[in-house]
N, C-alpha and C positions, 0 to 999 in steps of 0.2 A: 483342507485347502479352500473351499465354497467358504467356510467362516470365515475364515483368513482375508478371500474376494471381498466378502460382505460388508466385513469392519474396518477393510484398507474404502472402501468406496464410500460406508457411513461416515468416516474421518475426516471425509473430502469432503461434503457436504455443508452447506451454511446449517442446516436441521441438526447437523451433531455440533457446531459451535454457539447454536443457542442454547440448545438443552446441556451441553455441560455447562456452557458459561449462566445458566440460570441456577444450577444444580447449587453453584458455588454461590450466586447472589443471594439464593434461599436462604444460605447458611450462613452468609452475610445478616442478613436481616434477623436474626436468632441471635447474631451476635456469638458465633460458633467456630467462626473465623481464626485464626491464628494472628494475623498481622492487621485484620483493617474492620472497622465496624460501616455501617452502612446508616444515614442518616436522611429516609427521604423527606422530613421535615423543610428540606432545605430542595429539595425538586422544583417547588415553585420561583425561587429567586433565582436557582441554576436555570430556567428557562426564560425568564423574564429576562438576564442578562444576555443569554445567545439571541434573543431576538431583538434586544438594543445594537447588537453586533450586527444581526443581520439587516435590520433597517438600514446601519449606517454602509454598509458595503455594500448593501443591492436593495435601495430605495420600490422597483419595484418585486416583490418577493416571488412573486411567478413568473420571472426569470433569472432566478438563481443556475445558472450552471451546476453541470456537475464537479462532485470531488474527485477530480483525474488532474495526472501531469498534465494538461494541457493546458490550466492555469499558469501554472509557474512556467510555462514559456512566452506570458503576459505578463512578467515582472518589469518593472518600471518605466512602466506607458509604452514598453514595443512589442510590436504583434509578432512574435517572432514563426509565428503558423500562416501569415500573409505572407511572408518573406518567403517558406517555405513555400506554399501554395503555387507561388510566382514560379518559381524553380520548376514546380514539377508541371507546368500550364500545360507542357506537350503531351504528359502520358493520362492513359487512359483512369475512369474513374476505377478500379481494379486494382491497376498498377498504383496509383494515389493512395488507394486505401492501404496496399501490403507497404509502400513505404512508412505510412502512420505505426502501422503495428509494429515494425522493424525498430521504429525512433522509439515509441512508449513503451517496449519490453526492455530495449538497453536501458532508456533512460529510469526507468521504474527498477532495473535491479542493481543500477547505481546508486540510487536514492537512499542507502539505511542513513544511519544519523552521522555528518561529518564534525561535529564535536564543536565546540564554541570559539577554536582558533584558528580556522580555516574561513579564508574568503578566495573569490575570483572574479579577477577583474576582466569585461568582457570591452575588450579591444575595441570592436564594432559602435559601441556605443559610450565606452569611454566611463563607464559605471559598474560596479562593487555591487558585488551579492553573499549574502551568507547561506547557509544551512542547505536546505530543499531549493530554494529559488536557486542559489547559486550551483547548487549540481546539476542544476536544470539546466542553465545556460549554459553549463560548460560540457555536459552532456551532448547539446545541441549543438553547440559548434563541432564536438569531434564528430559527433555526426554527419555533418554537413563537408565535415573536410575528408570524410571516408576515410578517418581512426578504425573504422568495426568492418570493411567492406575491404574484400581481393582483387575486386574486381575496376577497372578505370573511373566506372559510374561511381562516384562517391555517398549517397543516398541512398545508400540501404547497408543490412548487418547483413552479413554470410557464415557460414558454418566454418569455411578455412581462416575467414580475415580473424575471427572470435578465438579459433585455437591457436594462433600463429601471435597474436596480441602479447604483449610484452612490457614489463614496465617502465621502461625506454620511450614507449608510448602513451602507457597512460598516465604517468605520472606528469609531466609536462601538461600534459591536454588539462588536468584539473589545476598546473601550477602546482605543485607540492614543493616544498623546499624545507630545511630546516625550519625556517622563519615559519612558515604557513604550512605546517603540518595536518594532514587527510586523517581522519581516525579510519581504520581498518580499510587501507586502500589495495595492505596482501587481499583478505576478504575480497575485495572488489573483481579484482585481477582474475579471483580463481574461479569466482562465479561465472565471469564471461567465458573464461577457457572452458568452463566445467558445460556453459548454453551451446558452444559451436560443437561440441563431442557429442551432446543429445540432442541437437538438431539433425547427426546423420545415421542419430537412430530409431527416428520416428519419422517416416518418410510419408508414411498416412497423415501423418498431420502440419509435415517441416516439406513434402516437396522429395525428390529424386536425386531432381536437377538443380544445383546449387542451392542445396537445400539455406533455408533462410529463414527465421521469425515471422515476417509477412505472408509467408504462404499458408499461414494457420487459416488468414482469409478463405482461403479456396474451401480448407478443412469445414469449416464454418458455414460457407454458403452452400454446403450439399444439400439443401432440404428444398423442399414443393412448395412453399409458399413463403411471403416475406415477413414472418413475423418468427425471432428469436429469443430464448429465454435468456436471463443476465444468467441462470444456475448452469445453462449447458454451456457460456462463454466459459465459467469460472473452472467447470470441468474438463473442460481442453487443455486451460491454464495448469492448473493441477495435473491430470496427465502426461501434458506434451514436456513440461518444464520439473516437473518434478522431483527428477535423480540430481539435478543441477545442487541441491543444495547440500551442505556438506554436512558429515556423521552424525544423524538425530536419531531418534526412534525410527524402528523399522517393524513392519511387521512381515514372514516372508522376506526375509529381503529386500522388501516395498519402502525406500525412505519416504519418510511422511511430511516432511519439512516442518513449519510452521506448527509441531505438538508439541508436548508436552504434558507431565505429572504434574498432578496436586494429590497431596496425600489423603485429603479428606473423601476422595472419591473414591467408592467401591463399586467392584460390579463381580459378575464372572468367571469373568478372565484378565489378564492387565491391562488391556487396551481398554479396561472400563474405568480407569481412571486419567486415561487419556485425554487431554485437552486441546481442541484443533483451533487456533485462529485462523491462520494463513490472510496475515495482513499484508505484506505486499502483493499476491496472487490477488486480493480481492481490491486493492487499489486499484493492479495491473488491471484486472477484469473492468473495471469503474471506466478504463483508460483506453480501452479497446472498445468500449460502445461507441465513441463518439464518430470512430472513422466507417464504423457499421451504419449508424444512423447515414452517416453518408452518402453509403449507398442505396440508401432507400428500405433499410432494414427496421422494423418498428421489433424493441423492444420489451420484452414481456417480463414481469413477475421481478421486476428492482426492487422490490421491496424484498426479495426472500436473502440478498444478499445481506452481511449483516453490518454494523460501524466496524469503526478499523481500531485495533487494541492497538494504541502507540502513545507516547508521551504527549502527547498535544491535548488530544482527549479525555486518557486519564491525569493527565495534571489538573486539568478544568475539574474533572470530580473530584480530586481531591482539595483544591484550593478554592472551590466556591463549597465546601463543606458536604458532598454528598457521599464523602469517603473520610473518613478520618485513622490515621497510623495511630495503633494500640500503645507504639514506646515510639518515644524521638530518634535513638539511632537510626530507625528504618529510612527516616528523610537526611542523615547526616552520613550515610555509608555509600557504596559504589555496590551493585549486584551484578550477578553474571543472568546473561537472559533466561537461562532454563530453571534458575533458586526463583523458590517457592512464593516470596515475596512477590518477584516481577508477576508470576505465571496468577497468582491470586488477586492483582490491581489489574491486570489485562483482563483478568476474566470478568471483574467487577466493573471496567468500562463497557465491554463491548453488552452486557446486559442493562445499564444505565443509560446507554446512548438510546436502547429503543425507547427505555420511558422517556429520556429526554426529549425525544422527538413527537411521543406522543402530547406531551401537556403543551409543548411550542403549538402541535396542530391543535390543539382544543384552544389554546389561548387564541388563535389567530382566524377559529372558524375554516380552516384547511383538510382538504383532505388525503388521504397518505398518497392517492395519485397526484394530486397537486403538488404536495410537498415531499416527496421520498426521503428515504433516508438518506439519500446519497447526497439532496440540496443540503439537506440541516446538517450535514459534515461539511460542505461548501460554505454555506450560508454565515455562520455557522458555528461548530461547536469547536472545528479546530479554528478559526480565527478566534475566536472568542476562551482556546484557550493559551494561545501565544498570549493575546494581549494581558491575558489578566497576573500570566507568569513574568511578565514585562514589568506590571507593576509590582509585583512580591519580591523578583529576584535581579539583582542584577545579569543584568548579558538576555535576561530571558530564561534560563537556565530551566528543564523540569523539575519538579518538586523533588521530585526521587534519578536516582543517579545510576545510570547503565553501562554496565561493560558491555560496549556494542562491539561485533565481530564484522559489522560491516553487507550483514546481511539479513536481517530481522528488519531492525527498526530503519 
């Protein structure tokens, strides 16, 4: 059982999602690979082009923001976190902070991929969103209209409003219809039910009394002085939220979420072939500093977190040539997200993004506290990889093709 503890807590870790995801770039670069070769000839131009990206979207570069939802609640020129802000003017900065975390965990395990035929249109302002932007906004409004909450206060998620949620409700709040079809909106649904059932089972870290997403805050600020690590945000995230995700690897018992086999990995025991991203948790984590910083909380050690393995990014490596597919069906097929293919181009980005991020800092004379990893995914390498899939494909579409479940990506 102590192994069992050991390897369920290494698997949580940013430390075991770089060393396997390096495990596998090694064997990338040997050209050892089963589905993708690895070409860092091509490093230098994949940087040079994210920081024409980034010049153009944040003229000055040391204020780049972070990569959290709280962007895409600034889609199309409205501060939709002033609006908020307004709202909550009367409650304390406490109370302000647990409603942040309350909106960026629903809105973060909304977020997987809603597929290239889904938009929504946001009433309010009378404008059209697609993809992430658009489940942000529609996110944010059911939020705001207390879709996720039991209680009269409308602004905030609760553990009864979460399991009582119905898709009577949330189908409407995103607009689904025949016409404007949600990809994996069951997925959506089962997540939230699955968040308000283990928000009343972790009461150390969700609260007693109505228990609720925001009250991780409290969880969070037990410590003697005000400085937090981004690795203990991400282990709360990982802990508190955990079980929420549906039948993956388990060790004990322990769902792991966000794992995953590659077969060229050996170790042990199986879990040495195990592969850990947890790219929404480490978004979520991205997403939850900001209402921290707020409250006067300094940040420590962002850089141990790692890039986010999702279509954006690995599209960008592989469409500015830092990845190349061994046969063409791999780019002409649809995968499910645990085949070998996905789980080998995820592992290949999230090892990529650090170089990428290294040679942007050496080109730009920056340093990793200046520039984290978390700007150059802002800045950055996902804009920089929409855009350049904008021009390859039509809609935008990623280069490789995912059967999303509605809870991954």
């Amino acid at each position: 059982m102590t192994n069992d503890k050991q390897a369920i807590k290494y698997l949580r870790s940013p430390a075991a999602i770089r060393e396997r995801c390096d495990r596998i770039f090694n064997l990338g670069c040997q050209d050892k690979l089963s589905h993708f070769r690895v070409d860092l000839t091509k490093l230098d131009k994949c940087a040079d082009y994210v920081i024409q990206v980034m010049h153009e979207e944040y003229p000055n570069l040391l204020e780049i923001p972070f990569h959290s939802r709280w962007r895409h609640f600034e889609v199309g020129n409205v501060s939709r976190i002033a609006e908020l802000d307004r709202t909550l003017a009367g409650l304390t900065p406490l109370e302000k902070a647990k409603v942040k975390f309350d909106l960026a965990i629903i809105s973060v395990l909304l977020d997987a991929g809603a597929g290239a035929n889904w938009q929504y249109y946001e009433r309010e302002t009378e404008q059209v969103f697609r993809r992430s932007e658009g489940l942000a906004v529609a996110s944010f409004r059911m939020f705001c209209q207390g879709t996720f909450s039991s209680h009269p206060v409308p602004w905030q998620a609760d553990a009864k409003g979460l399991q009582e949620l119905t898709p009577k409700e949330l189908m409407p709040g995103f607009q689904v219809s025949a016409d404007n079809p949600l990809v994996g909106v069951e997925g959506r649904l089962e997540l939230l039910q699955r968040l308000g059932q283990v928000l009343t089972q972790h009461p150390k870290v969700f609260g007693t009394e109505n228990p609720r997403p925001g009250n991780m805050v409290n969880y969070l600020l037990d410590n003697d002085n005000n400085q937090l690590a981004a690795s203990t945000v991400l282990s709360a995230v990982l802990e508190g939220l955990g079980e929420i995700w549906p039948g993956r690897l388990a060790i004990a018992d322990v769902n792991l979420g966000d794992v995953w086999i590659h077969p060229s990995l050996e170790g042990d025991n199986q879990s040495g072939r195990y592969v850990p991203f947890h790219k929404l948790s480490q978004w979520l984590t991205y997403s939850l500093l900001e209402p921290l910083q707020e409250l006067g909380l300094e940040i420590t050690g962002l850089n141990e977190l790692t890039g986010l393995s999702e279509y954006r990014n690995g599209g960008l490596c592989l469409d500015i040539g830092l990845l190349e597919a061994k046969y063409p069906d791999i780019l002409r097929d649809r995968y499910p997200v645990g085949s070998e293919i996905i789980v080998e181009w995820r592992a290949l980005t999230v090892s990529l993004l650090d170089r990428i991020a290294a040679a942007i800092r050496q080109k730009l004379n920056l340093s990793s506290a200046e520039l984290p990893l978390v700007k150059v995914l802002q800045g950055g390498t996902w804009s920089a990889g929409r855009r350049i899939a904008s021009l390859l494909r039509e809609g935008g579409v990623p280069p490789i093709q995912i059967e999303s479940d509605g809870t991954v990506f």
